[in-house]
Every structure is written in C-alpha cells, then in structure tokens.
Short mmCIF file of the C-alpha atoms (twelve columns), coordinates in Angstrom:
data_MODEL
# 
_entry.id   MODEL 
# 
loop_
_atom_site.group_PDB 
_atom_site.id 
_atom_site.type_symbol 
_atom_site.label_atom_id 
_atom_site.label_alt_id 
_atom_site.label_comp_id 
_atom_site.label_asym_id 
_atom_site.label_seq_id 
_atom_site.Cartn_x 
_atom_site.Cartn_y 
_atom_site.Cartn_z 
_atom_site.pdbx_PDB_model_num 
ATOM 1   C CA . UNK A 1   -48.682 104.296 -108.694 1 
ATOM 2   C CA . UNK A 2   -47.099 100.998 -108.169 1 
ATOM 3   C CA . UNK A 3   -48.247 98.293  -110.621 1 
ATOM 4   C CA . UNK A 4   -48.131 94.633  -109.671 1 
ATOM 5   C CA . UNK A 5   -46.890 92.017  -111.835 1 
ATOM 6   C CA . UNK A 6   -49.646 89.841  -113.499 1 
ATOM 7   C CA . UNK A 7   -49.149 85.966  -112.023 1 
ATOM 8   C CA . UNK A 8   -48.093 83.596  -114.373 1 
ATOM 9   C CA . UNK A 9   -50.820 81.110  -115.785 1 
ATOM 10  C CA . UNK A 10  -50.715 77.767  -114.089 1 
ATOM 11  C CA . UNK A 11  -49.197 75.391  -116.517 1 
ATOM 12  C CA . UNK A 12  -49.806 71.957  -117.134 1 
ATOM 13  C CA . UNK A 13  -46.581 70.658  -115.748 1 
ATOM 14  C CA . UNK A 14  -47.474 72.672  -111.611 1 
ATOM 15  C CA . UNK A 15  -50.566 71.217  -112.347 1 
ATOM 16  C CA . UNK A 16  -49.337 67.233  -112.219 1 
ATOM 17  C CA . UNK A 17  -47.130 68.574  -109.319 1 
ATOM 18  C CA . UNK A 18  -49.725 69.907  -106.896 1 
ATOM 19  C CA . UNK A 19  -51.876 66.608  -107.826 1 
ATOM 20  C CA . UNK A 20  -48.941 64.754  -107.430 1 
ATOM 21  C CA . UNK A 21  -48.739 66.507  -103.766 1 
ATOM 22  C CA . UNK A 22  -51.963 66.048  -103.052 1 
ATOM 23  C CA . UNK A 23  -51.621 61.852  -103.304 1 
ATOM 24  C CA . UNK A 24  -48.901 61.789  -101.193 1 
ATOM 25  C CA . UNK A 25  -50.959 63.670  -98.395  1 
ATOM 26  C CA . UNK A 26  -53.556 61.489  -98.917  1 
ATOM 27  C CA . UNK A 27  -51.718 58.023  -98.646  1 
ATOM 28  C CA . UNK A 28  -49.659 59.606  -95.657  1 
ATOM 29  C CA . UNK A 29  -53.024 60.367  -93.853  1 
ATOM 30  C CA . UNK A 30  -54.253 56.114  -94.997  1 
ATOM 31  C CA . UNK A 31  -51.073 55.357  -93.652  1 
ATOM 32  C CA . UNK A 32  -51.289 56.957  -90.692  1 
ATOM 33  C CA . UNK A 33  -54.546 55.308  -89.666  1 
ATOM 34  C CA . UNK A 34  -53.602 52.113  -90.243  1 
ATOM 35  C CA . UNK A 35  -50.324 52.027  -87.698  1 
ATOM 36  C CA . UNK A 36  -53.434 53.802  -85.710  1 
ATOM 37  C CA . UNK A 37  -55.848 51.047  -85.683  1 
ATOM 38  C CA . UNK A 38  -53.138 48.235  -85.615  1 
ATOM 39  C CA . UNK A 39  -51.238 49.780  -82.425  1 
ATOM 40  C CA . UNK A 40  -54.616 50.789  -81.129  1 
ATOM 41  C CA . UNK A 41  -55.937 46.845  -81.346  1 
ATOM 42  C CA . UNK A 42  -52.748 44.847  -80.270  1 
ATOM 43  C CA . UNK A 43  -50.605 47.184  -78.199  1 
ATOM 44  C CA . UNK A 44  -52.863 49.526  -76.287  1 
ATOM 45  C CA . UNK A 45  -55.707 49.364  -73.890  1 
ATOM 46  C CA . UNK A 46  -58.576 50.517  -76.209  1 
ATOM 47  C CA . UNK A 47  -59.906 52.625  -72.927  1 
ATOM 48  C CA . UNK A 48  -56.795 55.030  -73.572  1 
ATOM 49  C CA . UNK A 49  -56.559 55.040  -77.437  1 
ATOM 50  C CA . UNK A 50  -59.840 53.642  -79.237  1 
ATOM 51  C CA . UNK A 51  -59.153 52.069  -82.609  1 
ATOM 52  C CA . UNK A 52  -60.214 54.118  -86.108  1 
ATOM 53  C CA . UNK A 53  -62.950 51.785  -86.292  1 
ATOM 54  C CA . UNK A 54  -64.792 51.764  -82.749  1 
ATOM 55  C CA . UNK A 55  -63.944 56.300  -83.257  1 
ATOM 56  C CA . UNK A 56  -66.008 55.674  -86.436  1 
ATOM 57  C CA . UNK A 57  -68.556 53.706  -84.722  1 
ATOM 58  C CA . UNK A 58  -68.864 56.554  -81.798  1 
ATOM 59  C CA . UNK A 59  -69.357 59.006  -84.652  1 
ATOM 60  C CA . UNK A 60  -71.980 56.941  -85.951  1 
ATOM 61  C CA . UNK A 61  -73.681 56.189  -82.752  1 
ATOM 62  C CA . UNK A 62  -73.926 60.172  -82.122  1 
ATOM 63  C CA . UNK A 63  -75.004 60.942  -85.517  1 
ATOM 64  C CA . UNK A 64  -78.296 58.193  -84.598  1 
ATOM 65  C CA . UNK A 65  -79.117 60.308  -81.664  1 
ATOM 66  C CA . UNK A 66  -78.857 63.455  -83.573  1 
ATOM 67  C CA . UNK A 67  -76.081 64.976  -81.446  1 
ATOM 68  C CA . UNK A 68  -73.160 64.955  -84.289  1 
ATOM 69  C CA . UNK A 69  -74.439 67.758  -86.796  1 
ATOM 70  C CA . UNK A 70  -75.636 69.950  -84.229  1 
ATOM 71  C CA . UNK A 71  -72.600 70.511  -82.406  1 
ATOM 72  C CA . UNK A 72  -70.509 70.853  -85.380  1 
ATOM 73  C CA . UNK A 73  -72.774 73.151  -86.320  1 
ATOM 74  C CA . UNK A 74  -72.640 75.530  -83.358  1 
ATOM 75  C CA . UNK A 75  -69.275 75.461  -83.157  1 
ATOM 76  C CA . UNK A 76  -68.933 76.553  -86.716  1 
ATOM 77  C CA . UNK A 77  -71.303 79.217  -86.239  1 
ATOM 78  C CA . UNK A 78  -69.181 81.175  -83.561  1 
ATOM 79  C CA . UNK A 79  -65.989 80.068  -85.060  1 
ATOM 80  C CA . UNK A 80  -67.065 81.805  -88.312  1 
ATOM 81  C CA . UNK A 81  -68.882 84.476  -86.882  1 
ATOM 82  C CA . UNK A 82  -66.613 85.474  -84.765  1 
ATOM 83  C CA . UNK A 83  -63.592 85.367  -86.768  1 
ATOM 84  C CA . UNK A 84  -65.517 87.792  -89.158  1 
ATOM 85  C CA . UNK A 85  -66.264 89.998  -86.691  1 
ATOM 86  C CA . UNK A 86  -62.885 90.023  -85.600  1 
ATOM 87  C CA . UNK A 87  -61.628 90.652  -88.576  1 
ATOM 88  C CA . UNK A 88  -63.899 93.213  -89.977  1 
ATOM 89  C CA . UNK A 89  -62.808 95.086  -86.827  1 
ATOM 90  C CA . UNK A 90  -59.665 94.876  -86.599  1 
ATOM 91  C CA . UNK A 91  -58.358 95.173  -90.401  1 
ATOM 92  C CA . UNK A 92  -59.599 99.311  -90.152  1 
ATOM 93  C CA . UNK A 93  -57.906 99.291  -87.308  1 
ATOM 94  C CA . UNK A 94  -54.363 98.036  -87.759  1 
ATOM 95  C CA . UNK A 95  -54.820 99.769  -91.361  1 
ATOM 96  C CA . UNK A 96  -55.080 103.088 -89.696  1 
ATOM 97  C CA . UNK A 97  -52.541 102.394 -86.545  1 
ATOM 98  C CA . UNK A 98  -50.284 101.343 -88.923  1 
ATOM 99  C CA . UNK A 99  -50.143 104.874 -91.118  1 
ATOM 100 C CA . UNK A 100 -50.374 107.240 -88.456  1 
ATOM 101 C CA . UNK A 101 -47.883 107.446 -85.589  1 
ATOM 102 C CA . UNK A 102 -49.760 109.338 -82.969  1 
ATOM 103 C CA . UNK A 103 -53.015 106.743 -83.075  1 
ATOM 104 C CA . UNK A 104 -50.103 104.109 -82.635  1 
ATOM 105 C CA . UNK A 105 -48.747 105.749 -79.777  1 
ATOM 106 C CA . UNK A 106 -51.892 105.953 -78.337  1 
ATOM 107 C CA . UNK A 107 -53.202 102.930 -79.054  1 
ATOM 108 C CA . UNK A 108 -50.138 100.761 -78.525  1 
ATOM 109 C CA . UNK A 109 -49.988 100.702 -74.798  1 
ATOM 110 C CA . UNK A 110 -54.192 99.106  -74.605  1 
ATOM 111 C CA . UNK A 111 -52.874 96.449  -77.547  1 
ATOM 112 C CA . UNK A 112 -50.363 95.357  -76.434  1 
ATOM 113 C CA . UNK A 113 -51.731 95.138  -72.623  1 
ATOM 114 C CA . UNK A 114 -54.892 93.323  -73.492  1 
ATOM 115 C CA . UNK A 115 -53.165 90.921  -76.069  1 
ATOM 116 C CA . UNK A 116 -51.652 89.539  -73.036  1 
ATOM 117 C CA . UNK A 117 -54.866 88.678  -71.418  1 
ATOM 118 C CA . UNK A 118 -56.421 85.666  -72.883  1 
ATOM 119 C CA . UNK A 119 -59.940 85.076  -74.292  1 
ATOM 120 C CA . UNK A 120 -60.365 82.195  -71.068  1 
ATOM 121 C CA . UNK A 121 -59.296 84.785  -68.208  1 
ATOM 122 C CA . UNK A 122 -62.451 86.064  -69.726  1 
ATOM 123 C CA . UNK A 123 -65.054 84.094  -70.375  1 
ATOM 124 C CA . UNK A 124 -66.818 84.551  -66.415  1 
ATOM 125 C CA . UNK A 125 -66.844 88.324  -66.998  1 
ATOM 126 C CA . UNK A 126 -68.398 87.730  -70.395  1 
ATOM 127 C CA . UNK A 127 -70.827 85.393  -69.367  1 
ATOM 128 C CA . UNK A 128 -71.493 88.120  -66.848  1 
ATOM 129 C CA . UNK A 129 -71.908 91.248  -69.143  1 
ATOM 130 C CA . UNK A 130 -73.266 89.254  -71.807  1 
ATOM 131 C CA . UNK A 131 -75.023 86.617  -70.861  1 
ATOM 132 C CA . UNK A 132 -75.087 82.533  -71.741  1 
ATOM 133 C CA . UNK A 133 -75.963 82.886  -75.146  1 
ATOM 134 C CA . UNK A 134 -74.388 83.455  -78.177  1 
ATOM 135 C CA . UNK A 135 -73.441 86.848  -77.814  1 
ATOM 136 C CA . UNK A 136 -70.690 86.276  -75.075  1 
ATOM 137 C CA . UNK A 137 -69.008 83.229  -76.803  1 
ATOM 138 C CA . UNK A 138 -68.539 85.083  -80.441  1 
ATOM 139 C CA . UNK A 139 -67.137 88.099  -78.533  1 
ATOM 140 C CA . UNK A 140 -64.927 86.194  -76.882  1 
ATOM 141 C CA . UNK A 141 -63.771 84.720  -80.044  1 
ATOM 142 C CA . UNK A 142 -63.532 87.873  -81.831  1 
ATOM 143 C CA . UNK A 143 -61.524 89.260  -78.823  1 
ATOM 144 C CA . UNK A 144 -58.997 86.649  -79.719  1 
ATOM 145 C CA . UNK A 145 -59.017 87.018  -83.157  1 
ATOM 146 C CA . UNK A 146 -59.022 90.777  -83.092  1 
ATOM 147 C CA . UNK A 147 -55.572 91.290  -81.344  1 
ATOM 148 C CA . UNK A 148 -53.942 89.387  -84.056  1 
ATOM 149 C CA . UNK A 149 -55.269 90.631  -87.111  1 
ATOM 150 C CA . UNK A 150 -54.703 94.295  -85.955  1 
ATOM 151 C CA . UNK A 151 -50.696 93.409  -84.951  1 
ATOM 152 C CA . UNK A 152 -50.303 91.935  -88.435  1 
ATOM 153 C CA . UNK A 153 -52.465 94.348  -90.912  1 
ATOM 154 C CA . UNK A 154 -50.329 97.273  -88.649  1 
ATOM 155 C CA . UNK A 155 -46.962 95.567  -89.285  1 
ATOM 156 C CA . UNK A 156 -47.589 94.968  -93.143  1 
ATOM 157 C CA . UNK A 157 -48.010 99.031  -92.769  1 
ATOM 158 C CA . UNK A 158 -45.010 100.485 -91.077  1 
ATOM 159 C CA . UNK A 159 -42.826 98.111  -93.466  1 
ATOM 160 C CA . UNK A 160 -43.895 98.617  -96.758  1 
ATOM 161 C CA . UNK A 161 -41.329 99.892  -98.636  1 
ATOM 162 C CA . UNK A 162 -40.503 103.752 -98.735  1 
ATOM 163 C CA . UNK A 163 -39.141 102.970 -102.117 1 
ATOM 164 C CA . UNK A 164 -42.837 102.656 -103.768 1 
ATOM 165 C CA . UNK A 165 -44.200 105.470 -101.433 1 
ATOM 166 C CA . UNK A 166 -41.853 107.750 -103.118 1 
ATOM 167 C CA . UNK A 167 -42.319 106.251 -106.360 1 
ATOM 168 C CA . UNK A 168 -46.050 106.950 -106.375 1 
ATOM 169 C CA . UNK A 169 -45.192 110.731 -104.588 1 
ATOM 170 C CA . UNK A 170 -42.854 111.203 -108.185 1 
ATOM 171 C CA . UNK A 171 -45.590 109.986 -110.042 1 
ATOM 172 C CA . UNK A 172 -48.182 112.755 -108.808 1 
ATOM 173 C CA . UNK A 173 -50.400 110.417 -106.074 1 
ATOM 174 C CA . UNK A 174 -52.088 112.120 -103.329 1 
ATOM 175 C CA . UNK A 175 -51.855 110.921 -99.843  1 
ATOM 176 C CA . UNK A 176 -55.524 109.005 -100.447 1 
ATOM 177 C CA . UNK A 177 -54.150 107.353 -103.537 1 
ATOM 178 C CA . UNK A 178 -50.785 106.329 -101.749 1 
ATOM 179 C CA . UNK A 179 -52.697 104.615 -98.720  1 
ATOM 180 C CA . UNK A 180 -55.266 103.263 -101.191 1 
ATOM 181 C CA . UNK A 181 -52.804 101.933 -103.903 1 
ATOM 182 C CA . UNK A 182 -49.814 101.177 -102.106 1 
ATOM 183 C CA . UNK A 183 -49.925 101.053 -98.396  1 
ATOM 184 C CA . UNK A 184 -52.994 98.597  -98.618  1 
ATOM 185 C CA . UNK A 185 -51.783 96.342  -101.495 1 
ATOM 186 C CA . UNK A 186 -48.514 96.117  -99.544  1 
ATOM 187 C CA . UNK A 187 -50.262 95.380  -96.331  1 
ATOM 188 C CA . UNK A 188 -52.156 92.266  -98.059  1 
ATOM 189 C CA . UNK A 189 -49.888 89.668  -97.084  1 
ATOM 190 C CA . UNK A 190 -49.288 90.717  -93.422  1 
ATOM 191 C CA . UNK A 191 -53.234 90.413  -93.278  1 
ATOM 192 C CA . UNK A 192 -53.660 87.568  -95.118  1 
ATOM 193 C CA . UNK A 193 -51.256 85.598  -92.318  1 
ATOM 194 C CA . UNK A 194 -52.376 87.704  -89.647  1 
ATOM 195 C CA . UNK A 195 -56.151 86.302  -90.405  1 
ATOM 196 C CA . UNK A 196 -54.956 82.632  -90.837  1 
ATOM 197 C CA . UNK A 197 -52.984 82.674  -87.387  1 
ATOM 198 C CA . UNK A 198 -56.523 84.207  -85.756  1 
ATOM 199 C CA . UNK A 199 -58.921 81.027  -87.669  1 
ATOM 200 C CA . UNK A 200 -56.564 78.871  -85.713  1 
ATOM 201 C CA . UNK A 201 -56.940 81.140  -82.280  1 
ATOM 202 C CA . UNK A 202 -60.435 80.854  -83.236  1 
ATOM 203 C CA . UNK A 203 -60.917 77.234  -82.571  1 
ATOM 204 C CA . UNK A 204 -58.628 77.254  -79.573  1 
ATOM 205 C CA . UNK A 205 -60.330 79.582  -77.803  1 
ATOM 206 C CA . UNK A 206 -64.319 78.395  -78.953  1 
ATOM 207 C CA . UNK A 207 -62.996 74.775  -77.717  1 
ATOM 208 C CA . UNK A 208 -62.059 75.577  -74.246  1 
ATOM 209 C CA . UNK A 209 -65.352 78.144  -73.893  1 
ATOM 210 C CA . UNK A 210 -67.650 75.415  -74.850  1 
ATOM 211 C CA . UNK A 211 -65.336 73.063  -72.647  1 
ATOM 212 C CA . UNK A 212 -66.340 75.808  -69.374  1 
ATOM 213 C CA . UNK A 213 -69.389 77.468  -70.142  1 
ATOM 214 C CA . UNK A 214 -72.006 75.590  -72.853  1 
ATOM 215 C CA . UNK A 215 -74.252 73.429  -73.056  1 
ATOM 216 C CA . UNK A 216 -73.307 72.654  -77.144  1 
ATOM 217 C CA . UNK A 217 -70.799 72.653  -79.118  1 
ATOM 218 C CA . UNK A 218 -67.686 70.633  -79.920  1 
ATOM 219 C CA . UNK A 219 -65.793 71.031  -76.815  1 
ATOM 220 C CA . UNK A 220 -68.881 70.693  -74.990  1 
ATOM 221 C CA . UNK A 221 -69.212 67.044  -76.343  1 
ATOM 222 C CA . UNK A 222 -65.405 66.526  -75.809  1 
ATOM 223 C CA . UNK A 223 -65.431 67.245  -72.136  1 
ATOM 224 C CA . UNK A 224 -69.078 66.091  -71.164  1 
ATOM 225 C CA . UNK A 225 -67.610 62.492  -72.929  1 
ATOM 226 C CA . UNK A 226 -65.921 62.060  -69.533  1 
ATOM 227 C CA . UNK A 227 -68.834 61.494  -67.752  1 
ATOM 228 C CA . UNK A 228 -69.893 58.047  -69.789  1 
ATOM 229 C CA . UNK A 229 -66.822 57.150  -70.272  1 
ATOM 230 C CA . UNK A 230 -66.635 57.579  -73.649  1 
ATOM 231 C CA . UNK A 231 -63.083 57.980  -75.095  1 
ATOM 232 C CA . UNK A 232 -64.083 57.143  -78.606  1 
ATOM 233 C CA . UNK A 233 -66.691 60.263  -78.111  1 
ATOM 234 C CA . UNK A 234 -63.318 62.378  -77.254  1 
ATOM 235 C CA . UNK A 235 -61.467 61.553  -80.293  1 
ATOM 236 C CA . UNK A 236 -64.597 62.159  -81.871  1 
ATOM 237 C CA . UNK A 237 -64.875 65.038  -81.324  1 
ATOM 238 C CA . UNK A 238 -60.807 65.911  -81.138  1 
ATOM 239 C CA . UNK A 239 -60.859 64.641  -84.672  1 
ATOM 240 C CA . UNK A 240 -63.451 66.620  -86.422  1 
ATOM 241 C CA . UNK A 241 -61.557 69.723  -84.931  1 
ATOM 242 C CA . UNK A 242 -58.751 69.253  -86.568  1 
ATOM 243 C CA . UNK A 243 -60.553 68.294  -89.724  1 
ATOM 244 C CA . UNK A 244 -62.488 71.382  -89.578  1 
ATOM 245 C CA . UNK A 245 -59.766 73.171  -89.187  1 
ATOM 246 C CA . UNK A 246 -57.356 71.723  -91.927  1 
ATOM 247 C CA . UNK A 247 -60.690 72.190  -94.026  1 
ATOM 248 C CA . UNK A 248 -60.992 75.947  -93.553  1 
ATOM 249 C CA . UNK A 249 -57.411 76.257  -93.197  1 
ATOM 250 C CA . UNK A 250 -57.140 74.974  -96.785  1 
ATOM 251 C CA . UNK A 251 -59.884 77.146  -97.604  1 
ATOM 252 C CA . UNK A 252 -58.418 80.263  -96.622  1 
ATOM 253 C CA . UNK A 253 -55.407 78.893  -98.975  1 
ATOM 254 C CA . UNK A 254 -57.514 79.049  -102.128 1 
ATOM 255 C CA . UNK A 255 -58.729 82.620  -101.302 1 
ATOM 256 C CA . UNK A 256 -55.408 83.823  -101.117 1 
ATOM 257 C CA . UNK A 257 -54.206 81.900  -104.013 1 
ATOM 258 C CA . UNK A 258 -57.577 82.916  -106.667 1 
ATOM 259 C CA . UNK A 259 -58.585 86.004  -105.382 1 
ATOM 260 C CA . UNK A 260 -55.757 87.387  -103.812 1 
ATOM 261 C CA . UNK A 261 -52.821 85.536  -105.502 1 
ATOM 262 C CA . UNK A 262 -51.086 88.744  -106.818 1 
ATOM 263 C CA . UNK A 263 -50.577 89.898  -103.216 1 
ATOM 264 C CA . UNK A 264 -50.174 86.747  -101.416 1 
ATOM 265 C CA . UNK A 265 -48.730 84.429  -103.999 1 
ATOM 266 C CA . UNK A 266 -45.846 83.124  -101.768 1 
ATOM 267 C CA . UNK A 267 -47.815 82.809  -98.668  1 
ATOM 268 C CA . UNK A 268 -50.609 81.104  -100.215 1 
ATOM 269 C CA . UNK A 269 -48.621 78.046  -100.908 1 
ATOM 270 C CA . UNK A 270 -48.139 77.098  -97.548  1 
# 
C-alpha cells in the first residue's frame, strides 16, 4: 500500500501570509468600486453602467418587494442540486471508465459525442420530456456537470502512476485494495478540479435556462429587467452571480484544503 505523507501543521508565519492575502483582495475589490462609482457618475450615461450606489439601491428596492431572496434562492437550489447529482453520477462512472479499458472503449464514443452538445441545445427537449418544473432544469444542470466530472475522475485514473500500482502488487494488495488504496487516492485531485470546473458550468448553464425557460430565478430577473428598463436590476442580479459563485468557489477551496488537503494540497491553493 502506498502511504501519503502527513501535511505539515500550518504555522504561525503562513498564517500572517494568507491574512495578509486576504487584505489585499479585499482593498483591491474597495478599490475597484470606487473607480466604479466615480467613472459610473462623471463619465458614463448611468442608463449603460449604473453607479455602486443606485445597484445597491435596486437591490434594496427588490429585497422590499420580496423578489431578492427568492430568486437567489431558486437558483441555488438547482445549482446545488444539480451539481450533486452530477457529481454523485458521474464520479462511479469516470472511476470505473477509467480502470477498465473495454467500458472505456465502449463508453468513449457516447462521452465524448454528447459532451459536445450543450446543456442549452437542450433545454426545449427537456422542458418537453420533463416538464416546466424543477425536474428539467436540475437535469439539465447535472447534464452539464456530469460530462466534466466523469472526463476528469477518468483521467486522474489512466495516469496514476504504475510505479505505486506495482509497489502495492510487491507489497501483497489485491486488485480491490489497489483500486481502493491507490487508484482512488491518486484520482482525488483530477476530481477535485474536475468538480470545481462543473460548479462553474453549473451557473452558466442554470443562468441562461432561467434566462429561456422560468419564471424565477437569477437569470430570470436578469433578462425580465429589460422590460422596465432596469439596468441597475441587471447588475443586480449579474453581481450576486458572481458573488455566489466566488462564495462557493471559495468554499469548495476549504473542502479540499481541511478535508481533503493530503490529496489536493497543491490544487487547493488556487
């Protein structure tokens, strides 16, 4: 069996570093918002790039008529949903293409055709065979997500190291312990990216769903904003996508580095 170095405790000195990092993100960001709202007041027509402030005050104005939190909400919920569908699907799946050449010859030619076809070339035959509802939107999320996360958890496979597979053969490991102890540990960090490329997908493809075919959601409110004229409701909405997805982004970053830092440590950090 192959036994993985123990990480290093985090001293006090990476600490003050990553801190350190973390205030110069933040004053970047403070920075950035005020060249926003000065070029926004004195150099642009408001109508084509709102100021910080009158954004905020759109974000207020939908949170009084109870719109804000509900389409965040919904768009969460499929995001989330179907990302872990996805991914609870297609991990197996790449894990088992990945150690057997005859499933990847015969499942190769139906990957790599469908990959090609994207979640929005979709979404009427969804809507179709599943419905309005929920159902059709989290598939088609997890049908983007899927494709990913199997190409990546198969790659990590094929090129982990024959080195430790032999190593573990010399030691007296069965072909269950070698997949189970090796194959899998060493397949960590091709999943870990794989999954983190497919949260991304995830929001690109609920976005321009909700944009063609919902009545909720956050691309709903970015595209029905059109209709009032209400560009501060668009960056409203445009904003708390990409603050969404920096959050869970950054979330995904503290999984790998706490609970799967031994596999992932390098990854993890960016």
């Amino acid at each position: 069996m192959v036994v993985e170095a123990e990480r290093a405790p985090t001293t006090p000195m990476q600490v003050m570093r990553r801190l350190s990092g973390i205030w110069v993100s933040v004053v970047s960001v403070l920075v950035g918002l005020v060249v926003w709202e000065i070029v926004a007041r004195f150099f642009i027509d408001p109508f084509f790039l709102p100021s910080v402030t009158s954004i905020f005050f759109g974000a207020v104005e939908l949170i009084q008529r109870g719109l804000l939190f509900e389409h965040i909400a919904i768009s969460m919920f499929r995001i989330i949903v179907g990302f872990a569908l996805g991914s609870v699907a297609a991990i197996p799946l790449g894990l088992i293409i990945g150690s057997y050449l005859p499933v990847r010859q015969l499942f190769d030619p139906y990957i790599h055709f469908l990959r090609f076809i994207p979640a929005l070339a979709l979404t009427t035959l969804f809507l179709v065979w599943f419905g309005v509802g929920e159902v059709s939107k989290v598939l088609l999320v997890m049908y983007s997500t899927g494709f990913i996360v199997v190409i990546n958890t198969a790659t990590g496979v094929v090129t982990t190291h024959k080195n430790k597979t032999l190593a573990a053969q010399t030691l007296g490991a069965t072909p269950w312990q070698i997949f189970w102890l090796v194959t899998v540990p060493a397949a960590v960090p091709s999943m870990y990216v794989g999954m983190r490329l497919a949260l991304a997908g995830s929001f690109l493809v609920i976005v321009a769903v909700e944009m063609l075919a919902a009545e909720s959601g956050l691309g709903y409110l970015i595209w029905t904003s059109k209709l009032y004229f209400r560009i501060d409701w668009m960056f409203v909405g445009i904003f708390l996508l990409g603050f969404f997805g920096l959050l869970t982004d950054y979330a995904w970053k503290m999984i790998g580095r706490h609970l799967l830092g031994r596999y992932v440590r390098e990854t993890a950090d960016y």
